[in-house]
C-alpha positions as CSV (number, residue, x, y, z in Angstrom):
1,X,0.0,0.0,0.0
2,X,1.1,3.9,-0.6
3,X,3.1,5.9,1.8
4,X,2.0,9.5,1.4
5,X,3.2,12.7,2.4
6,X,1.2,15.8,3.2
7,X,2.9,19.0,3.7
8,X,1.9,22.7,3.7
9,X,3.0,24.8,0.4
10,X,2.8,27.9,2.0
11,X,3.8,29.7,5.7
12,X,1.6,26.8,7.3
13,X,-1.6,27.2,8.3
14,X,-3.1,25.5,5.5
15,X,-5.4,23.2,6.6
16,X,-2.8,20.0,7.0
17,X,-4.9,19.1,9.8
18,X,-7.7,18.4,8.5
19,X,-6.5,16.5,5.5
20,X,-4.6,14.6,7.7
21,X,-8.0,13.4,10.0
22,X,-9.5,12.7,6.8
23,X,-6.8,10.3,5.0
24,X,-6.0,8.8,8.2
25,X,-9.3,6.8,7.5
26,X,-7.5,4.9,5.1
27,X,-3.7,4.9,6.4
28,X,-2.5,2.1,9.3
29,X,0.1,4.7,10.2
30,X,0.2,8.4,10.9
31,X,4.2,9.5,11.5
32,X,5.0,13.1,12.4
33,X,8.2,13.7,11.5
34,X,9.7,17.3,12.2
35,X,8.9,20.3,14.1
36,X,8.0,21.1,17.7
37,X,4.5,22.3,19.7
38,X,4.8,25.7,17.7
39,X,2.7,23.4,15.3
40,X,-0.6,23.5,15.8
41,X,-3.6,21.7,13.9
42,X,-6.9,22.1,14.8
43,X,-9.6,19.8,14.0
44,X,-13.4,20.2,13.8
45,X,-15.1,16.5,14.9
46,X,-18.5,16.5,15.7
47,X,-19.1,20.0,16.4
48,X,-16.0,19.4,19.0
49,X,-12.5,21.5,18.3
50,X,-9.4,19.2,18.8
51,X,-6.4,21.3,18.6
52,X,-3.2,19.2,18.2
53,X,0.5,20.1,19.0
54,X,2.8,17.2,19.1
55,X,0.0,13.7,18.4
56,X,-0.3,13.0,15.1
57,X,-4.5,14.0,14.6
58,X,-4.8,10.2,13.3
59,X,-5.3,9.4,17.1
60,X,-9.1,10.3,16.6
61,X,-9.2,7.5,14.5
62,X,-9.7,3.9,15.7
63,X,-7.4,0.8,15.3
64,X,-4.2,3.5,13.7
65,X,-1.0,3.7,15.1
66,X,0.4,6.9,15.6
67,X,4.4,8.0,15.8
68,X,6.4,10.6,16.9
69,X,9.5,10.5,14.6
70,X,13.6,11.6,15.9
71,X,13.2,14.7,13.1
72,X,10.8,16.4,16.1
73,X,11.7,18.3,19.2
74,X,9.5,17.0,22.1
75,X,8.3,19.0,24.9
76,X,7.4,16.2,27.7
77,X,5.1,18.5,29.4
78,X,3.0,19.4,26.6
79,X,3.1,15.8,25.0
80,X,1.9,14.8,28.3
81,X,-1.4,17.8,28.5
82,X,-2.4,16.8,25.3
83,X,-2.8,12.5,26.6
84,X,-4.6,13.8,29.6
85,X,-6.8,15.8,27.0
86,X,-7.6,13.4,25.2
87,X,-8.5,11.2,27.8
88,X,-11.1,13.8,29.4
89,X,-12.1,13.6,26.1
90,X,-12.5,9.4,25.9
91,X,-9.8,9.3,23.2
92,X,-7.6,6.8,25.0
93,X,-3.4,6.5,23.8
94,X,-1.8,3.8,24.9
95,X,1.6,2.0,24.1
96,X,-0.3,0.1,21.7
97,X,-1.2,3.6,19.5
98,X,1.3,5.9,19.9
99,X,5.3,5.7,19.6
100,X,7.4,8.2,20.5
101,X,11.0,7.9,19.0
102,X,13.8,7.2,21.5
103,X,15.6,9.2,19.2
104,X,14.0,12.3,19.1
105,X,15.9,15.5,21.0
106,X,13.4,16.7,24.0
107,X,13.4,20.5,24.5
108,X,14.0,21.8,28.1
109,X,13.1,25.0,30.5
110,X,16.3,26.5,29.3
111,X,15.9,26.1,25.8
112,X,12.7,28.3,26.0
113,X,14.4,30.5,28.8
114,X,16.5,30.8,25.9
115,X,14.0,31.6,23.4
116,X,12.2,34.3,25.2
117,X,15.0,36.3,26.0
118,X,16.7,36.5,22.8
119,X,13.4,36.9,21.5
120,X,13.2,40.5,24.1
121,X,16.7,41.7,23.3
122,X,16.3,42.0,19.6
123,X,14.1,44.2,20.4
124,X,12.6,45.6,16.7
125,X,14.2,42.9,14.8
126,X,12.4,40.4,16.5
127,X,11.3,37.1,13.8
128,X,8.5,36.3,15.8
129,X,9.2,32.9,17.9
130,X,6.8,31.3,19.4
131,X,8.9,31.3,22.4
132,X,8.3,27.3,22.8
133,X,12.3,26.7,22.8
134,X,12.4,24.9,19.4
135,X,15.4,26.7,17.9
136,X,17.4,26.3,20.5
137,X,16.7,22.6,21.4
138,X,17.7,22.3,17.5
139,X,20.9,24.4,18.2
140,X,22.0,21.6,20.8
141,X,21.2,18.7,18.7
142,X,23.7,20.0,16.2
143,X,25.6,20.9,18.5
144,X,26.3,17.7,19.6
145,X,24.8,18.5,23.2
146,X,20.7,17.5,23.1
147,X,19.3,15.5,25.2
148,X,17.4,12.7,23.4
149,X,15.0,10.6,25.2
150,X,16.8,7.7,25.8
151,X,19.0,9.9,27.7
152,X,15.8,11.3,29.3
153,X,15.5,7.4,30.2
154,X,18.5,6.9,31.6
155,X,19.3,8.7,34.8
156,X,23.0,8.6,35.3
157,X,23.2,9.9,31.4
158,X,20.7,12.3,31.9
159,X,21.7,14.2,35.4
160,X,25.6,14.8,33.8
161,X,23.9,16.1,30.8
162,X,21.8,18.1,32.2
163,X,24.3,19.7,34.9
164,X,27.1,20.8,31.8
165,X,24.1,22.2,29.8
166,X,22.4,24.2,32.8
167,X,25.8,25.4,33.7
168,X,26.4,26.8,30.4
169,X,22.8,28.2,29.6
170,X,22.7,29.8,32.9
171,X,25.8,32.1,32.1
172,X,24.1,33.1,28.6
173,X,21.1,33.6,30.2
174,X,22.4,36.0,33.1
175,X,26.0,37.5,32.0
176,X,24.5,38.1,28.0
177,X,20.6,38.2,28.1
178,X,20.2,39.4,31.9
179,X,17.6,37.0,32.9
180,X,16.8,34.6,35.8
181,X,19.1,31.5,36.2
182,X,17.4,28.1,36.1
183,X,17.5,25.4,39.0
184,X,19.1,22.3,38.2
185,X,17.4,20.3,40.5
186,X,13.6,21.4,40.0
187,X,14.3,20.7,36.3
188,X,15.7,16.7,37.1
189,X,12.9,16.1,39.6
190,X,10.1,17.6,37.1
191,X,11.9,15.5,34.1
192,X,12.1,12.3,35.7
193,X,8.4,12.1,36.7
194,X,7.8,13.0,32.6
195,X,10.5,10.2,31.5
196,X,8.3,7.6,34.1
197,X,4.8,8.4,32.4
198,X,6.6,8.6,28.8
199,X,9.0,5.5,29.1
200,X,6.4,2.9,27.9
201,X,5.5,4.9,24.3
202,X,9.3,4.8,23.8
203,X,10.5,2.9,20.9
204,X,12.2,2.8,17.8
205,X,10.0,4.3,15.0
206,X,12.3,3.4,12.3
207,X,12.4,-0.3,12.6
208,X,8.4,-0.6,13.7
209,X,8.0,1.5,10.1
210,X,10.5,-1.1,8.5
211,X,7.9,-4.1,9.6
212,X,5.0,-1.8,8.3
213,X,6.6,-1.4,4.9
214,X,7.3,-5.4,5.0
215,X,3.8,-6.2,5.6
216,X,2.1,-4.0,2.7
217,X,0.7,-1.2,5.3
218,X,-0.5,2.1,4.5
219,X,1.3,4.8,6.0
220,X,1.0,9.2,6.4
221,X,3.8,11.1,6.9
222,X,2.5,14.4,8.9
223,X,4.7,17.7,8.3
224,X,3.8,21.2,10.4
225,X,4.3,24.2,9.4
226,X,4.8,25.1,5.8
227,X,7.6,24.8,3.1
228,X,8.1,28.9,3.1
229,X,9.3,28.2,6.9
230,X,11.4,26.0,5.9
231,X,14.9,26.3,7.4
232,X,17.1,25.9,4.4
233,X,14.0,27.0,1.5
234,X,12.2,29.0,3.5
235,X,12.4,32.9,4.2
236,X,15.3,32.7,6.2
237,X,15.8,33.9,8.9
238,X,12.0,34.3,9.3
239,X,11.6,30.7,9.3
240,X,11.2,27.6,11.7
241,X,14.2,25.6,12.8
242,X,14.1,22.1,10.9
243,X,13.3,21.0,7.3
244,X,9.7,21.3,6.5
245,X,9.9,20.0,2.9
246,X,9.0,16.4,1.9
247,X,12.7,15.4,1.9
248,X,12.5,15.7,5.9
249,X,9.8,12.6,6.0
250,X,12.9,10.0,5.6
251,X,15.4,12.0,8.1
252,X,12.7,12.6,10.4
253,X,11.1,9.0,10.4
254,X,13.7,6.6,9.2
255,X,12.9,5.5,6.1
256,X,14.7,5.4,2.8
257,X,13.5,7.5,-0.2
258,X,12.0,5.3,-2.4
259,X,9.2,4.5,0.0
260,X,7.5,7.5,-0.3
261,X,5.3,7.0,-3.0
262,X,3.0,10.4,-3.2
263,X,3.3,14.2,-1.7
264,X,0.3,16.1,-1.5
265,X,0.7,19.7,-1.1
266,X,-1.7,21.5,1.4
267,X,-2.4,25.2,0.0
268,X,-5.0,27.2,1.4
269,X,-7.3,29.2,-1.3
270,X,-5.9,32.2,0.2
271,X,-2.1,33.4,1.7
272,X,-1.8,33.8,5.2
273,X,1.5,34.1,7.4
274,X,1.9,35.0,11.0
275,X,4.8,36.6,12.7
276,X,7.7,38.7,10.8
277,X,9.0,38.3,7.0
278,X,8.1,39.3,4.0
279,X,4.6,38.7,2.2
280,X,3.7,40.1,-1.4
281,X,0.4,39.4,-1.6
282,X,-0.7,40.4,1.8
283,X,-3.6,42.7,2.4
284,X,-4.1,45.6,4.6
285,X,-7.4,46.6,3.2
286,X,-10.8,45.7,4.7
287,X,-11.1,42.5,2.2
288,X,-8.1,41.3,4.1
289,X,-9.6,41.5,7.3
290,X,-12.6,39.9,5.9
291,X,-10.7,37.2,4.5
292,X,-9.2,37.2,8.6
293,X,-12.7,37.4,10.2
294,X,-14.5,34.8,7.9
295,X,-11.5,32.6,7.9
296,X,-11.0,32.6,11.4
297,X,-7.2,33.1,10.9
298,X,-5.9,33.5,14.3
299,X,-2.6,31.0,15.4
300,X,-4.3,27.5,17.3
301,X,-0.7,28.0,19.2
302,X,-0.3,31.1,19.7
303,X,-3.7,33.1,19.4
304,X,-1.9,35.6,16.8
305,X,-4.1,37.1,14.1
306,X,-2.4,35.8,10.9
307,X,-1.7,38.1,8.0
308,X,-3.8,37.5,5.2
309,X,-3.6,37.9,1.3
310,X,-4.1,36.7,-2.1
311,X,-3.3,33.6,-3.2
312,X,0.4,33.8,-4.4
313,X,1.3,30.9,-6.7
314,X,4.9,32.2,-7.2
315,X,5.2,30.6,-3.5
316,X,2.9,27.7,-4.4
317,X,4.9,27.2,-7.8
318,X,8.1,27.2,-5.3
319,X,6.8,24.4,-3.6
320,X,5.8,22.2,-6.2
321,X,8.7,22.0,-7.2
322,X,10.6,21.7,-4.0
323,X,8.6,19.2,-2.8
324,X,8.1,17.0,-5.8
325,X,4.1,17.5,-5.2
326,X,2.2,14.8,-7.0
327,X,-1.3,16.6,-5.8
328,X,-2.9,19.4,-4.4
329,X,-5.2,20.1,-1.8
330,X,-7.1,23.6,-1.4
331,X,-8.3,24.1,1.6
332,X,-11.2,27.0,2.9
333,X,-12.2,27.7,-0.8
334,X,-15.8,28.9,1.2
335,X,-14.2,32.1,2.9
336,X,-13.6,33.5,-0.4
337,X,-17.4,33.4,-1.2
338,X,-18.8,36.8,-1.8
339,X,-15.6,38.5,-3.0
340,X,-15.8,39.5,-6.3
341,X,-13.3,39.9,-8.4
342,X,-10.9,37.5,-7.2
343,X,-6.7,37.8,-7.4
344,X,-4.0,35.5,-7.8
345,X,-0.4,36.5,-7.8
346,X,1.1,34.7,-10.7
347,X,4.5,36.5,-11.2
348,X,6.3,39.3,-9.2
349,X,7.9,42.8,-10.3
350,X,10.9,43.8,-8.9
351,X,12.4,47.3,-10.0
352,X,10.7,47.0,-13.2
353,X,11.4,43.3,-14.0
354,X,8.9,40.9,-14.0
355,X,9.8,37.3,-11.9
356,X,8.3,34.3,-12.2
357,X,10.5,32.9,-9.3
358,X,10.5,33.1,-5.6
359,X,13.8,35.1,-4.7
360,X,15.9,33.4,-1.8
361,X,16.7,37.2,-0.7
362,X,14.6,38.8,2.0
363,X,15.7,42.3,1.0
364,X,14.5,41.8,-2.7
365,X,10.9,39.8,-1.6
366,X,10.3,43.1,0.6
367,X,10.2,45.2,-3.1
368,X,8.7,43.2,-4.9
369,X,5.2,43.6,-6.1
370,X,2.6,41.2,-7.0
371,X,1.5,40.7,-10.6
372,X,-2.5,39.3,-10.6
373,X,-4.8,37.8,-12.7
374,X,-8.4,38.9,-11.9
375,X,-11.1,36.6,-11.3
376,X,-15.0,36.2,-11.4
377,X,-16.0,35.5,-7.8
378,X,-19.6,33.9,-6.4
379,X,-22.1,34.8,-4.6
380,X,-23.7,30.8,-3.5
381,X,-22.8,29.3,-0.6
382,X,-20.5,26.1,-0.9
383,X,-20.4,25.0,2.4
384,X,-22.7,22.1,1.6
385,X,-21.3,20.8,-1.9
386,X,-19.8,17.5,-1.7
387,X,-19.6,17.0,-5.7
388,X,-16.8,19.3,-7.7
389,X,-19.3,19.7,-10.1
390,X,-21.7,21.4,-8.0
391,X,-19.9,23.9,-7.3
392,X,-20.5,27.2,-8.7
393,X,-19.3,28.0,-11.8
394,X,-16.4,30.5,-11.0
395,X,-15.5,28.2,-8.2
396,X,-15.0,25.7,-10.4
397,X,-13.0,28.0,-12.7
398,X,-10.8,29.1,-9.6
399,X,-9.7,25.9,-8.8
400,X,-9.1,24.3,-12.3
401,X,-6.8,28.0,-12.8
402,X,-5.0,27.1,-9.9
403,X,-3.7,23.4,-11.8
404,X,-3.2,25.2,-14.8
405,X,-0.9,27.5,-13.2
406,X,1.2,25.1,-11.0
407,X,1.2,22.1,-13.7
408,X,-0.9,20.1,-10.7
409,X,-3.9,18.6,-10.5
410,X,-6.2,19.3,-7.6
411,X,-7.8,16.4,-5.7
412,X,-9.6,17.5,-2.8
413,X,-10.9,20.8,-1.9
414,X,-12.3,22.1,1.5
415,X,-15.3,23.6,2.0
416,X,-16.0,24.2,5.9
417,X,-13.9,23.0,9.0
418,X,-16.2,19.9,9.7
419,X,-14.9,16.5,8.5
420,X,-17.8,16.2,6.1
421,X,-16.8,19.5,4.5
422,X,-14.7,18.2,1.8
423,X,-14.9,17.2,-1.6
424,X,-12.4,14.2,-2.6
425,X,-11.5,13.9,-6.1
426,X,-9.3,10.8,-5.5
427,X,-7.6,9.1,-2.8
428,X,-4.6,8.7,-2.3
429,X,-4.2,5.5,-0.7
430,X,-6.3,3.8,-3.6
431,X,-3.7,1.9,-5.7
């Protein structure tokens, strides 16, 4: 059976969520694979709102098993608040359902002690972290000095670790940043009681995917974020602090190349982007904060209104090909009902010359101006079409513009937040 990956094409965001809950009906295994709890996917079930940071949103689903692969940075505390959610909630995780990698680095109270201040002292060049210490639990596992959680297992291993790293930390944080120190002690008593309620999800999600494979199973590689956050492709430095691109599903899971057999793309009929960095197509004007209100675009992590915009395929057409997409998915085509004409950024103009590229350079992006293609909006609601063809007319003629301009067909579009709320042209597990 397939393995698929779904990432995000633009600054995240997009919906990946969603799609996720709704192929994981037909996957055995739902792998996460990079990324941190600044990821957030929220998930409409029921009339009930499921907002995930670390579990793969498969877990809703019965009889899957879900994974936490090495290429994410784990925060114990937070894994540990969304299993007690989930249990108020009669979702129950067990061993059985959900591995975590013994691989994966785990973030600690210095790494966002760490974050915050850094954050405070750039002062107006601040890039907008979420403060949740993923960059700097990133910076350690390069630098050869993470703790990974078999060493969060291992108690001898994990006190000397954690006594060189608090040392250090503790003299950036109060002779460079001028913040509070951090207490060695309360941090080893709060992380062994995390390592004793973790310890039996703790496995190795490399070889348990290596006996998937062998038996012929389905399985869903989940990235966060989006690939314009990418650390390498992205708009550096207003970025995240791993590989979000489709590449990342074999570093951050275990698995060789030629297992992947499909990457859908997640792109959201609109542009949005929260935090710092530059944006071509975004809107200040009162259909953006339509498009805002309507759309509901404020962060599931962070609360933050997200900046909203056009739909820019120059950063669309950038992922396609950085990604190797094989499909699309548009997702929330029902906020742009009403709006009429619609845009979409095809090609940018920078001092006079047209680009049909995405400039690696933050200083050009910020002068460059989009070049649209006007639209005929609609007027019907959508929120209730389950067939492509009935939709309306120029809803139709959106979406099949969008797979004319980015070479890519389009095989599931989103209509509402509920599961229901979607029309599938094809799926991607069917052989």
């Amino acid at each position: 059976m397939p393995a698929v990956v779904v990432i995000g094409t633009q600054w995240g965001d997009e919906g990946k969520g969603k799609v996720v809950d709704l192929f994981s009906e037909d996957a055995d295994y739902i792998v996460r694979f990079q990324g941190g709890n600044n990821a957030g996917h929220t998930l409409v079930v029921n009339n009930k709102k499921y907002i995930f940071h670390l579990i793969p949103s498969g877990i809703l689903h019965q009889g899957k098993v879900c994974m936490i692969g090495n290429g994410v940075v784990l925060d114990p505390g937070v894994l540990i608040e969304e299993l007690d959610r989930l249990e108020k909630n009669g979702q129950r995780v067990t061993p059985e359902n959900l591995v975590i990698s013994e691989h994966l680095h785990v973030i600690m109270p210095y790494h966002k002690a760490l974050d915050v201040a850094r954050e405070e002292k750039k002062g107006k060049g601040k890039i907008g972290t979420t403060g949740r210490g993923i960059g700097p639990c990133y910076e350690d596992k390069v630098a050869r000095t993470g703790i990974r959680m078999n060493d969060l297992l291992d108690t001898e291993i994990f006190i000397e670790k954690l006594e060189k790293n608090v040392a250090e930390k503790n003299f950036i944080l109060t002779k460079f940043l001028e913040a509070e120190p951090l207490d060695t002690e309360k941090i080893y008593r709060t992380y062994l009681e995390y390592s004793e309620r973790l310890r039996p999800y703790v496995g190795s999600v490399s070889r348990e995917l290596s006996k998937a494979f062998g038996r012929g199973a389905s399985i869903l590689f989940e990235g966060a974020q989006g690939t314009h956050l990418d650390i390498d492709h992205g708009t550096y430095p207003y970025v995240t602090s791993s590989n979000v691109v489709a590449g990342n599903a074999c570093c951050g899971s275990g698995i060789g190349p030629t297992q992947i057999d499909r990457v859908i793309g997640i792109c959201k009929a609109y542009t949005t982007r929260v935090g710092g960095g530059p944006f071509v197509t975004e809107l200040s004007d009162e259909i953006g904060r339509h498009i805002q209100q309507s759309g509901g675009e404020y962060g599931a992590t962070t609360g933050r209104p997200r900046r909203c915009g056009w739909l820019d395929l120059v950063v669309v057409n950038n992922a396609v090909r950085l990604n190797g997409l094989s499909w699309l998915a548009v997702t929330k085509l029902d906020v742009l009902t009403g709006i009429d004409p619609l845009k979409i950024c095809t090609a940018y103009r920078y001092r006079g010359e047209k680009l049909d590229y995405f400039p690696p350079q933050v200083k050009i992006l910020e002068d460059c101006e989009p070049v649209y293609e006007t639209l005929r909006g609609w007027k019907e609601p959508i929120t209730n079409v389950r067939k492509f063809t009935d939709l309306p007319e120029n809803a139709k003629n959106y979406i099949r513009r969008v797979e004319e301009l980015t070479g890519t067909p389009v095989k599931l579009v989103s209509v509402g937040p509920e599961r229901e709320q979607t029309i599938v042209l094809e799926n991607p597990f069917d052989e």
